[in-house]
mmCIF entry with sequence, helices, sheets and N, C-alpha, C, O atoms, coordinates in Angstrom:
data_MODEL
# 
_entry.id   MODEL 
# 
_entity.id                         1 
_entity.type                       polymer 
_entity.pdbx_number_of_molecules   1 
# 
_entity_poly.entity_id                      1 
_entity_poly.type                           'polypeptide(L)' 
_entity_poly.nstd_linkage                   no 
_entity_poly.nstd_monomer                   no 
_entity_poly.pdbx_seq_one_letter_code       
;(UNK)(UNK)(UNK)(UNK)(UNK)(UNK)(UNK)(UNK)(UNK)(UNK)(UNK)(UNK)(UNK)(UNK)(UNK)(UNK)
(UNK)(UNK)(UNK)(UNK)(UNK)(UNK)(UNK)(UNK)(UNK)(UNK)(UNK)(UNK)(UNK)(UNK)(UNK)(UNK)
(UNK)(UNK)(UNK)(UNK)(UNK)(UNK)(UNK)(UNK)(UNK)
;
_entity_poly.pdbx_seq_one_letter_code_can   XXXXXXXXXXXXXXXXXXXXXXXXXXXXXXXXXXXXXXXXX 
_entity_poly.pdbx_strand_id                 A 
# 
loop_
_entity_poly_seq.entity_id 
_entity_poly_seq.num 
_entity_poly_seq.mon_id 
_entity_poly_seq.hetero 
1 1  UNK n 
1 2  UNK n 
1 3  UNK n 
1 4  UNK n 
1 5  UNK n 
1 6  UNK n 
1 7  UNK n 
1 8  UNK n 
1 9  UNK n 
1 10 UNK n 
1 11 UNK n 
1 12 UNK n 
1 13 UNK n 
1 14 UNK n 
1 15 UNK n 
1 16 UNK n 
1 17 UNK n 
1 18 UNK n 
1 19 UNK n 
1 20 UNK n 
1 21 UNK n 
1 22 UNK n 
1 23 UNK n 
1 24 UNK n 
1 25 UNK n 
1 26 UNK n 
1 27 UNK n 
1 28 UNK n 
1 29 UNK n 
1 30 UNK n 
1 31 UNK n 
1 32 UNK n 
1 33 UNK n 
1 34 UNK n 
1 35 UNK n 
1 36 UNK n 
1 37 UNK n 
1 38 UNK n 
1 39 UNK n 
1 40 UNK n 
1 41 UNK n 
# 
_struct_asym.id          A 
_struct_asym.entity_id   1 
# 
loop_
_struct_conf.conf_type_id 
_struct_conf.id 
_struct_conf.pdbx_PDB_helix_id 
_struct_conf.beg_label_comp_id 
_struct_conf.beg_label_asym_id 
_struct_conf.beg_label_seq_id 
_struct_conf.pdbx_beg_PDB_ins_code 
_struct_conf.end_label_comp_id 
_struct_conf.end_label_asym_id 
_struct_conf.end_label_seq_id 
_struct_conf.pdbx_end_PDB_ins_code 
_struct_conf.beg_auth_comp_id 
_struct_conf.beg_auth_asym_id 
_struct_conf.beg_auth_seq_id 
_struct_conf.end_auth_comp_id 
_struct_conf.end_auth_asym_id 
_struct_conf.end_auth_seq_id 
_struct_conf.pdbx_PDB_helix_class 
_struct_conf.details 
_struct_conf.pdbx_PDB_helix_length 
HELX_P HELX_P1 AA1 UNK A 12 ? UNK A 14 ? UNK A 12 UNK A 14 5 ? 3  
HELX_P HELX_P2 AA2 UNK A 17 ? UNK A 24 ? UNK A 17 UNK A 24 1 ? 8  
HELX_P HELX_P3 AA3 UNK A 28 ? UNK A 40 ? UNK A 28 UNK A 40 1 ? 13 
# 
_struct_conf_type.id          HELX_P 
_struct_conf_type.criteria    ? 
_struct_conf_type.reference   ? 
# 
loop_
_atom_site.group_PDB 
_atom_site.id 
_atom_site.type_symbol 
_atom_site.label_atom_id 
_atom_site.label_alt_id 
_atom_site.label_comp_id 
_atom_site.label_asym_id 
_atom_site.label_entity_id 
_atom_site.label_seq_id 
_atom_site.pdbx_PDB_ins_code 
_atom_site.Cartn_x 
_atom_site.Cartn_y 
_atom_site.Cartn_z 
_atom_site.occupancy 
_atom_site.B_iso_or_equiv 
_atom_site.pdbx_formal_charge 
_atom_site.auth_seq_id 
_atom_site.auth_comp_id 
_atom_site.auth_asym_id 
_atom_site.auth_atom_id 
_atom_site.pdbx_PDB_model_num 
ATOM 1   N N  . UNK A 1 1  ? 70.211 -233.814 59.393 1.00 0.00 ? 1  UNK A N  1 
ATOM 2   C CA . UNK A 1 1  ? 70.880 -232.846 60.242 1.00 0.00 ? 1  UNK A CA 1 
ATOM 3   C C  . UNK A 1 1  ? 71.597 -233.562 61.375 1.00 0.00 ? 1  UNK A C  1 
ATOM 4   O O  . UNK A 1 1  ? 71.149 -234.573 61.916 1.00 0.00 ? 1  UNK A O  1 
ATOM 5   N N  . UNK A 1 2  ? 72.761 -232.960 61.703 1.00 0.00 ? 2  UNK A N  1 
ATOM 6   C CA . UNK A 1 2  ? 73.386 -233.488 63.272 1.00 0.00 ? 2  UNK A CA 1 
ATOM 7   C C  . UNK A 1 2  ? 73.703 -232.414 63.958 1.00 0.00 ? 2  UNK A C  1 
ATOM 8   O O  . UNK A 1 2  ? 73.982 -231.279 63.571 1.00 0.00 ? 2  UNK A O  1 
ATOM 9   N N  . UNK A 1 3  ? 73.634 -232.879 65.030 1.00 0.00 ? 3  UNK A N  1 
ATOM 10  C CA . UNK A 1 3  ? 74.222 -231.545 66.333 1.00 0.00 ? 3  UNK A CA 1 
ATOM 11  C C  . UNK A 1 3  ? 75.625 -231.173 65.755 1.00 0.00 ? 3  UNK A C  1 
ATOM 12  O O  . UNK A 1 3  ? 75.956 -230.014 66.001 1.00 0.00 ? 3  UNK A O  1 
ATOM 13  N N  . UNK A 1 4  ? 76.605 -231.989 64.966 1.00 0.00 ? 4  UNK A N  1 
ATOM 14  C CA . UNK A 1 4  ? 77.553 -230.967 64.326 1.00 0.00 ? 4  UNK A CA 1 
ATOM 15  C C  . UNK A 1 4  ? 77.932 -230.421 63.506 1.00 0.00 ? 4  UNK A C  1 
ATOM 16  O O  . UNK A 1 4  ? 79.123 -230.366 63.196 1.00 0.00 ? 4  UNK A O  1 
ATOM 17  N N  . UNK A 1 5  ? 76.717 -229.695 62.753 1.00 0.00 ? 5  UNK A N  1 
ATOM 18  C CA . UNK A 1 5  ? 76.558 -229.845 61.525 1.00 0.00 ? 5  UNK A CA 1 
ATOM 19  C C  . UNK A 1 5  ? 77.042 -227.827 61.146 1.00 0.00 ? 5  UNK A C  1 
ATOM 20  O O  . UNK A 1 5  ? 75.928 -227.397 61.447 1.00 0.00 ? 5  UNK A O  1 
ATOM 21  N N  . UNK A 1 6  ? 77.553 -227.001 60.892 1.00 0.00 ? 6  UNK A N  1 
ATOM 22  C CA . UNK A 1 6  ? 77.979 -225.687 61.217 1.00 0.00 ? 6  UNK A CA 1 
ATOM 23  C C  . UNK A 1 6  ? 77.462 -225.058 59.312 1.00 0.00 ? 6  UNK A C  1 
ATOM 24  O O  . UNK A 1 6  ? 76.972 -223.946 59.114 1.00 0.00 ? 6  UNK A O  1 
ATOM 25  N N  . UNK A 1 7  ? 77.732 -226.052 58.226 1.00 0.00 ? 7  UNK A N  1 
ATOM 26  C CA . UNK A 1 7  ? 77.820 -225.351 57.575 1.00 0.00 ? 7  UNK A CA 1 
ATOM 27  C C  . UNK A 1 7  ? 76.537 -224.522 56.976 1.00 0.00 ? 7  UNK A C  1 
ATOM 28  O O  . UNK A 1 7  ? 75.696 -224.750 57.846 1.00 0.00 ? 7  UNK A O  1 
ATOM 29  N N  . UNK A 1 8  ? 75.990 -223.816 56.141 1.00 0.00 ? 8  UNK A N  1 
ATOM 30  C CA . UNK A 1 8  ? 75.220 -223.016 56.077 1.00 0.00 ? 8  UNK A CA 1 
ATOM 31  C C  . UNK A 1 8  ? 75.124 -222.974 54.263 1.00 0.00 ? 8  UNK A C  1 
ATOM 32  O O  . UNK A 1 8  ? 76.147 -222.763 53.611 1.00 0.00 ? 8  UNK A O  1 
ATOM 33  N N  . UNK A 1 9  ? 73.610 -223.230 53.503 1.00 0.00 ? 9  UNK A N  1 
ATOM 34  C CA . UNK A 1 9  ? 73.949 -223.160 52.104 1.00 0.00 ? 9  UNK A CA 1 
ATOM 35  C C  . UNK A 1 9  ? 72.484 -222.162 51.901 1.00 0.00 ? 9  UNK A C  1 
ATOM 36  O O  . UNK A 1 9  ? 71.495 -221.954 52.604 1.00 0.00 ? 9  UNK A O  1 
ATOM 37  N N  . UNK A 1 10 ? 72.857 -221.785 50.817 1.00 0.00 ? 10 UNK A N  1 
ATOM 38  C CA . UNK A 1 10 ? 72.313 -220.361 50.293 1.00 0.00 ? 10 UNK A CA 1 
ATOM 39  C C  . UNK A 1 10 ? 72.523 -220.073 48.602 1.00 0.00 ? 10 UNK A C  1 
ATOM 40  O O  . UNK A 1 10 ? 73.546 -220.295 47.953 1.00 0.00 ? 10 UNK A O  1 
ATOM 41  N N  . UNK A 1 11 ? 71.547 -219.649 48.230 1.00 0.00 ? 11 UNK A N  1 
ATOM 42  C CA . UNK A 1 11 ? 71.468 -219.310 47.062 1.00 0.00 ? 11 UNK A CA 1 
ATOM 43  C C  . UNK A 1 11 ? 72.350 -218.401 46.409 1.00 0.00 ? 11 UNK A C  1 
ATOM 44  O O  . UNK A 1 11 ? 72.051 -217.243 46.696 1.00 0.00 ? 11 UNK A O  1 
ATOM 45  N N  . UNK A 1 12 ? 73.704 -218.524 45.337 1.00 0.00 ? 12 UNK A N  1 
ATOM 46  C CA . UNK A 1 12 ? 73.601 -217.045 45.183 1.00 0.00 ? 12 UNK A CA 1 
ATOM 47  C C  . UNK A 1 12 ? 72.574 -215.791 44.513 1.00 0.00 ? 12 UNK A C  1 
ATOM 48  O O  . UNK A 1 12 ? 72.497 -214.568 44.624 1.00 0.00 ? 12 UNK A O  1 
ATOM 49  N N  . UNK A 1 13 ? 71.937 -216.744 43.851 1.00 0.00 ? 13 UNK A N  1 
ATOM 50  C CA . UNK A 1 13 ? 71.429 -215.968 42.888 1.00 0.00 ? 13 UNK A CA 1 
ATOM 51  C C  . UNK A 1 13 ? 69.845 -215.514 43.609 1.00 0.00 ? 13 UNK A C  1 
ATOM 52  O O  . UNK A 1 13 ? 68.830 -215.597 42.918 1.00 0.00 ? 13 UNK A O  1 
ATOM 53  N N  . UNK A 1 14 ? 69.791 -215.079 44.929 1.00 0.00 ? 14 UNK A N  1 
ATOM 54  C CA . UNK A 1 14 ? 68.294 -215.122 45.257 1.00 0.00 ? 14 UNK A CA 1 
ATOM 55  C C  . UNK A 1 14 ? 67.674 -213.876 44.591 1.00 0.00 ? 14 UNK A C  1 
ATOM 56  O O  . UNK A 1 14 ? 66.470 -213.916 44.337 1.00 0.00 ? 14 UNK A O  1 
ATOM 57  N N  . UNK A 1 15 ? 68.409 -212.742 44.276 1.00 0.00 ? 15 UNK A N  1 
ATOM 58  C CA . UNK A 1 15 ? 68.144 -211.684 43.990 1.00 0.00 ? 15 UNK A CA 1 
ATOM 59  C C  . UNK A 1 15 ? 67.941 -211.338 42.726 1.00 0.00 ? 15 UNK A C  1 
ATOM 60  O O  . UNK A 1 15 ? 67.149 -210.506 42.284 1.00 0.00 ? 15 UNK A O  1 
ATOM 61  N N  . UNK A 1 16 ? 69.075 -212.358 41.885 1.00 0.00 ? 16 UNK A N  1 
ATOM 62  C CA . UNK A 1 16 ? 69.097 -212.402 40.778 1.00 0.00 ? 16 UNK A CA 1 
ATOM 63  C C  . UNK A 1 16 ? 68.138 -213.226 39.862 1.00 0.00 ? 16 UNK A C  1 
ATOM 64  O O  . UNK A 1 16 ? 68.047 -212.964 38.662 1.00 0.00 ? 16 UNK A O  1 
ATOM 65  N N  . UNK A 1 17 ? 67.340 -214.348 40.523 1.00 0.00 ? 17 UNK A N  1 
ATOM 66  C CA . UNK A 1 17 ? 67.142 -214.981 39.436 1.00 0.00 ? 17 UNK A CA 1 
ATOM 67  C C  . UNK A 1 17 ? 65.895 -214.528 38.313 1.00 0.00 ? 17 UNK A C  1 
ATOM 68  O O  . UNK A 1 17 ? 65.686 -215.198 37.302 1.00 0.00 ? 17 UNK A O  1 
ATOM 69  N N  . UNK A 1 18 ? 65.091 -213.264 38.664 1.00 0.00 ? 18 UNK A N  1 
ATOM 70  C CA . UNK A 1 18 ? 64.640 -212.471 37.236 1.00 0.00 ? 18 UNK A CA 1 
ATOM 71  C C  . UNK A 1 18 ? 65.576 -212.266 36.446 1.00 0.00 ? 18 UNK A C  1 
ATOM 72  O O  . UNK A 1 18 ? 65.307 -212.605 35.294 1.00 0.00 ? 18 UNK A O  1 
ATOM 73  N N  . UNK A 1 19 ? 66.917 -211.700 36.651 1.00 0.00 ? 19 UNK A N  1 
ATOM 74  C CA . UNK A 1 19 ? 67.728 -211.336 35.714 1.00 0.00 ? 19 UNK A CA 1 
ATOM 75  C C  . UNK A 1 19 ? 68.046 -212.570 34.657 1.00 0.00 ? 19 UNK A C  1 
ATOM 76  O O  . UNK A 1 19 ? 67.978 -212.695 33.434 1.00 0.00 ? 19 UNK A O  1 
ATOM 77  N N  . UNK A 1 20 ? 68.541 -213.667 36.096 1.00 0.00 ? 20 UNK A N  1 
ATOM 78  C CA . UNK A 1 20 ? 69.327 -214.870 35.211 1.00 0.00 ? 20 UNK A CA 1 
ATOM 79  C C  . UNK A 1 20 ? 67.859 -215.871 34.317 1.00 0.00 ? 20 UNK A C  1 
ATOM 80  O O  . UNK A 1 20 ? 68.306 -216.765 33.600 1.00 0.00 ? 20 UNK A O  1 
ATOM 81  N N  . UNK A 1 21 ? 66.626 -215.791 34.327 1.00 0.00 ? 21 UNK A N  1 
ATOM 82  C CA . UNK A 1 21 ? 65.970 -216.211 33.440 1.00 0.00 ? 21 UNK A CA 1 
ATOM 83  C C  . UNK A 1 21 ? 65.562 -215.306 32.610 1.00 0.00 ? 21 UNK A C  1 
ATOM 84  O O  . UNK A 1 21 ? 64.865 -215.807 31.728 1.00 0.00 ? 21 UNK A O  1 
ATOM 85  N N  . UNK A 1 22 ? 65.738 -213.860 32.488 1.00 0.00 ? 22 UNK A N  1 
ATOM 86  C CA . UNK A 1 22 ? 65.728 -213.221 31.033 1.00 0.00 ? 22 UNK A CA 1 
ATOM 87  C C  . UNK A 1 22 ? 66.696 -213.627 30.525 1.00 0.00 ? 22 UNK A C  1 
ATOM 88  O O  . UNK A 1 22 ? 66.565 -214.122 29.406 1.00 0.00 ? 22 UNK A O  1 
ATOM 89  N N  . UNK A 1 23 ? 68.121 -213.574 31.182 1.00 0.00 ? 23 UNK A N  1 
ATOM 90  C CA . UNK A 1 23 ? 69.364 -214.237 30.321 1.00 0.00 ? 23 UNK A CA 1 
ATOM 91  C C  . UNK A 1 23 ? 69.100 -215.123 29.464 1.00 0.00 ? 23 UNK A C  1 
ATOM 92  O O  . UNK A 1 23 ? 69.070 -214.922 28.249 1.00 0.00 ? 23 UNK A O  1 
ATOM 93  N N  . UNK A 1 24 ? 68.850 -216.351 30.112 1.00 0.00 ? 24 UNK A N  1 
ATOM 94  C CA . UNK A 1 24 ? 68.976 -217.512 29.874 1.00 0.00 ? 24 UNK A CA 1 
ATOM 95  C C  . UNK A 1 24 ? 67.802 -217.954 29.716 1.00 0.00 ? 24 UNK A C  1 
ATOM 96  O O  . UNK A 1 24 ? 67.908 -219.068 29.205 1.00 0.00 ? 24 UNK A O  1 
ATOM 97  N N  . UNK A 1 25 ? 66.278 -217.575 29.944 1.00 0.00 ? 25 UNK A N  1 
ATOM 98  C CA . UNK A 1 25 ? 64.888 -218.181 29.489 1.00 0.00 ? 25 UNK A CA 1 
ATOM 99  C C  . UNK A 1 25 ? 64.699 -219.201 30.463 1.00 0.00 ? 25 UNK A C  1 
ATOM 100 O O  . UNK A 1 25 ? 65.356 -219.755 31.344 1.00 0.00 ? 25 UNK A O  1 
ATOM 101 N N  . UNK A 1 26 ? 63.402 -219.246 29.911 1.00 0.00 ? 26 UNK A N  1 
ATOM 102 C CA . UNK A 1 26 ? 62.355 -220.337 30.950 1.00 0.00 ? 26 UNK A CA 1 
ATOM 103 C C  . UNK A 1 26 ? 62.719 -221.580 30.835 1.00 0.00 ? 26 UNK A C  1 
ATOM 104 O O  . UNK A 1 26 ? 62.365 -222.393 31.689 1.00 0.00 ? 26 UNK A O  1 
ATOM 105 N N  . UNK A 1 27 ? 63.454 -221.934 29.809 1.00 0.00 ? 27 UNK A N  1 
ATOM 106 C CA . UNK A 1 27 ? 64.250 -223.316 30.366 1.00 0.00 ? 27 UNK A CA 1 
ATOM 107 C C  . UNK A 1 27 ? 64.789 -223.451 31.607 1.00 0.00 ? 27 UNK A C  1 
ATOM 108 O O  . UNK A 1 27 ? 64.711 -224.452 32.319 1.00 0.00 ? 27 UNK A O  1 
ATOM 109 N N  . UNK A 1 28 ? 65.403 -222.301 31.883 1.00 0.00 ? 28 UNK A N  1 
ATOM 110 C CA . UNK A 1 28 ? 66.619 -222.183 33.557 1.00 0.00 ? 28 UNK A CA 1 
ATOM 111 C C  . UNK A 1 28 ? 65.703 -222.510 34.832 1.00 0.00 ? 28 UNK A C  1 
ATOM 112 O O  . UNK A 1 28 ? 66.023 -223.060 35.886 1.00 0.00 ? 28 UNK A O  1 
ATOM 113 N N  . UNK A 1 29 ? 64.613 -222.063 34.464 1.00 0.00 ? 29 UNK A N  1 
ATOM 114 C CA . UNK A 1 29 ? 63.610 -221.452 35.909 1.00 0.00 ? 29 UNK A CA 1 
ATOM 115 C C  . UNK A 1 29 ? 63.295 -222.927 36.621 1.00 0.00 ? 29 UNK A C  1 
ATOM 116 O O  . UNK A 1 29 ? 63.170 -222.779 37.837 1.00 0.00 ? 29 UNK A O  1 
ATOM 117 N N  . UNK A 1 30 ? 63.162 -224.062 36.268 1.00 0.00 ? 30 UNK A N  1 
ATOM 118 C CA . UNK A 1 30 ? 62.848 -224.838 36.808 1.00 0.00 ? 30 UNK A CA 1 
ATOM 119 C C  . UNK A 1 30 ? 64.472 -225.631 38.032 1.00 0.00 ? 30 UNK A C  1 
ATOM 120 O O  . UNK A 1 30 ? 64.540 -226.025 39.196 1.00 0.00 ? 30 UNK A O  1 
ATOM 121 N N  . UNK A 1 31 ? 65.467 -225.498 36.875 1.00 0.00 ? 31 UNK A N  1 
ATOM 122 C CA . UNK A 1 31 ? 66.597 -225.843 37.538 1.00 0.00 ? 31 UNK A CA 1 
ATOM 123 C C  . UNK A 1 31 ? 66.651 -225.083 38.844 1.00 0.00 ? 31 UNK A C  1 
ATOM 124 O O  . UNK A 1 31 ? 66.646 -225.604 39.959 1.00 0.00 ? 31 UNK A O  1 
ATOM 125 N N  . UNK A 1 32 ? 66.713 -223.562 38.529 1.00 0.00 ? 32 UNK A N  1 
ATOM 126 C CA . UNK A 1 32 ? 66.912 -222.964 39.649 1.00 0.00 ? 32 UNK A CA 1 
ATOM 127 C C  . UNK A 1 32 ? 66.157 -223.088 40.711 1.00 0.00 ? 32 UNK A C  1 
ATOM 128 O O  . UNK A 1 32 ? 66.671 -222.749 41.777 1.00 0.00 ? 32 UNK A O  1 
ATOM 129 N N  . UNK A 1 33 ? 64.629 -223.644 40.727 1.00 0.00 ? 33 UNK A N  1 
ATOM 130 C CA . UNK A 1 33 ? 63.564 -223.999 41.207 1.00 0.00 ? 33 UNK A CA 1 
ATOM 131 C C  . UNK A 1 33 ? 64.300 -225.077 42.341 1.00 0.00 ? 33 UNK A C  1 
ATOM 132 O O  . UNK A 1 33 ? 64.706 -224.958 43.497 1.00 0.00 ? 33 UNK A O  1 
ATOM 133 N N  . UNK A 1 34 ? 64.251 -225.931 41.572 1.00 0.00 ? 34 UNK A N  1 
ATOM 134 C CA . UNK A 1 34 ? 64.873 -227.384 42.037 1.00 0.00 ? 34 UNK A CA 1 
ATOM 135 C C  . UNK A 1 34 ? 66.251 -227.005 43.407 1.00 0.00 ? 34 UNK A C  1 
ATOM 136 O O  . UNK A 1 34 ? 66.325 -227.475 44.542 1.00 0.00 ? 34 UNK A O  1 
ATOM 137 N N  . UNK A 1 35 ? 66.938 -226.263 42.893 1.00 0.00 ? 35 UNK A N  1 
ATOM 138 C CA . UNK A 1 35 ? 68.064 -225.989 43.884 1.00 0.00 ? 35 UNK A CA 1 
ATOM 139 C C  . UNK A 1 35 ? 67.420 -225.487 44.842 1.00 0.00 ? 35 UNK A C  1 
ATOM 140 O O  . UNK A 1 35 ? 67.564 -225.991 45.956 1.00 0.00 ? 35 UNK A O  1 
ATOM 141 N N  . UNK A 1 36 ? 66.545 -224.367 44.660 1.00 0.00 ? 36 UNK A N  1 
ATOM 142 C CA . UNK A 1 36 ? 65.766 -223.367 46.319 1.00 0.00 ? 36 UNK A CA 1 
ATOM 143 C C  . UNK A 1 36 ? 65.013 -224.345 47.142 1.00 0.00 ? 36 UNK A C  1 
ATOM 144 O O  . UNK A 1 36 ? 64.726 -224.071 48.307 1.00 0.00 ? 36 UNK A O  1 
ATOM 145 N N  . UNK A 1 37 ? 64.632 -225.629 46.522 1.00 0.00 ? 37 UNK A N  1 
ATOM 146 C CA . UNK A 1 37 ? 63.788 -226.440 47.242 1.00 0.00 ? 37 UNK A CA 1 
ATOM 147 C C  . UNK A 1 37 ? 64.468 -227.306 47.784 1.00 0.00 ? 37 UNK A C  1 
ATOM 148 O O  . UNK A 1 37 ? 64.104 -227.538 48.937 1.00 0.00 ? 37 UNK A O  1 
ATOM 149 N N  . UNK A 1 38 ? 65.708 -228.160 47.265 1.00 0.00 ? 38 UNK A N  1 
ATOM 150 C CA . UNK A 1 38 ? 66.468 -228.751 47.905 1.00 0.00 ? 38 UNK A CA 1 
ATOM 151 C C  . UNK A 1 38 ? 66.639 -228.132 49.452 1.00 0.00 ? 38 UNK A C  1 
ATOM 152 O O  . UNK A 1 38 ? 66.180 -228.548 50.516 1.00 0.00 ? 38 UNK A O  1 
ATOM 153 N N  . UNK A 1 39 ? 67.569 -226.854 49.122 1.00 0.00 ? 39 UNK A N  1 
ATOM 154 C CA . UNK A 1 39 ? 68.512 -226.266 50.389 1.00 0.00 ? 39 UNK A CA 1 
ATOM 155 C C  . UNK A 1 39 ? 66.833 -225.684 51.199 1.00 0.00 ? 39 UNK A C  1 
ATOM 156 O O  . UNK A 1 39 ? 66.969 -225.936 52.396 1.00 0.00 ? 39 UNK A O  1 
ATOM 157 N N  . UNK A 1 40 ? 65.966 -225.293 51.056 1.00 0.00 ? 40 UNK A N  1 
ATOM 158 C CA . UNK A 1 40 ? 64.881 -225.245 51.695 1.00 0.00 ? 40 UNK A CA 1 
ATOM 159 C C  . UNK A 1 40 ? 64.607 -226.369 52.545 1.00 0.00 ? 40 UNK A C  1 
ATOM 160 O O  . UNK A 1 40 ? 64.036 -226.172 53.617 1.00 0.00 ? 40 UNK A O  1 
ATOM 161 N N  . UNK A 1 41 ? 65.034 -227.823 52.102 1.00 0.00 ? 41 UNK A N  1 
ATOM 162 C CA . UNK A 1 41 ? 64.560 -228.437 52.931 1.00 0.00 ? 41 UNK A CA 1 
ATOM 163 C C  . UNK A 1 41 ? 65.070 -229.038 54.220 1.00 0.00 ? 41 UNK A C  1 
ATOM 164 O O  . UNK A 1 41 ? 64.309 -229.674 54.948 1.00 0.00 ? 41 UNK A O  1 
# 
């Protein structure tokens, strides 16, 4: 982080991602996993 740091990242899919792993199956769930924990940190 820096004091000029403005931008802001976010999931789109926070709402979605029950939907998008019936889509697409339990293969997806970990990827998407991986991204919420990144920007979490």
């Amino acid at each position: 982080m820096t004091a000029r740091t403005t931008a802001h990242l976010a999931t789109a899919l926070d709402d979605y991602s029950k939907e998008l792993v019936g889509a697409r199956g339990e293969e997806c769930a970990p990827y998407y996993q991986s991204v919420v924990t990144a920007i979490d940190r």
